[in-house]
C-alpha positions, 0 to 999 in steps of 0.5 A, spaced: 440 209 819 432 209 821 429 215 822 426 217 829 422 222 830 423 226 837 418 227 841 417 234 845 416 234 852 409 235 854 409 239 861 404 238 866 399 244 865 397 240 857 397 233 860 392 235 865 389 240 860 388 234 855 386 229 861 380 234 863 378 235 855 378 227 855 373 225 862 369 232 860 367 228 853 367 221 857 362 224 862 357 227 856 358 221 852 355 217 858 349 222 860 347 221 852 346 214 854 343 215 860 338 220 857 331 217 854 330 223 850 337 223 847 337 222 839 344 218 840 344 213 836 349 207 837 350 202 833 348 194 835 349 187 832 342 184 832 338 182 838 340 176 841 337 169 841 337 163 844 339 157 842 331 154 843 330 160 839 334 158 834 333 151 833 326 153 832 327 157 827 331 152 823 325 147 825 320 151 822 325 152 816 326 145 815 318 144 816 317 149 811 322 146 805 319 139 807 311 142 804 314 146 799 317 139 796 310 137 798 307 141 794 311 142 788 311 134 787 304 134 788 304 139 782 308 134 779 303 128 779 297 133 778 300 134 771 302 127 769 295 126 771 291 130 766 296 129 761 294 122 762 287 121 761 287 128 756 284 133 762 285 140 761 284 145 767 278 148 764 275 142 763 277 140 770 275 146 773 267 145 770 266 138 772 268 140 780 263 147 779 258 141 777 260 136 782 259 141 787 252 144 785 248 138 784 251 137 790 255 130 789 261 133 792 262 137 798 267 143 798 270 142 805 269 136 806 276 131 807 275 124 804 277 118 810 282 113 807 278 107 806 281 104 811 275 099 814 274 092 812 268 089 808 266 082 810 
């Protein structure tokens, strides 16, 4: 036989007592919220984004995983390039501070591809 518990009856005068407890708490509650001043603090998720947003967001982190994988087999070549020709970074280092101070080299200048014909 399973045990119940009997609950007392709860007269009117405690219903409403606990009611009026209940709505007091409720309407402080609420004027907190509406108070710019007040130090009440809720909890929220994070701000909502939109779907642009978001799809932007991915993009640049696909663009940026793209110039990290750039970079890195840029490094890569780089390397088997000096070990090829026996180059080290020091001895590269010198010949570009030469090339630049006689002037043979230009620091921000960009080669163009060679993409012009000779007849």
């Amino acid at each position: 036989m399973k045990y119940q518990k009997v609950q007392k009856p709860v007269d009117e005068r405690e219903k409403l007592r606990k009611f009026r407890e209940l709505d007091d708490a409720f309407a402080q509650a609420l004027r907190q919220l509406d108070d710019p001043e007040s130090g009440f603090d809720i909890p929220t998720g994070p701000p909502v984004r939109s779907l642009a947003a978001l799809e932007q967001e991915d993009l640049e982190s696909q663009q940026e995983e793209q110039q990290q994988e750039r970079e890195r087999i840029f490094k890569q070549r780089f390397e088997a390039l000096l070990s090829e020709y026996g180059v080290d970074h020091y001895d590269l280092a010198e010949l570009i501070e030469a090339l630049l101070g006689y002037g043979v080299w230009q620091q921000d200048v960009v080669p163009a591809a060679s993409t012009s014909k000779t007849p």
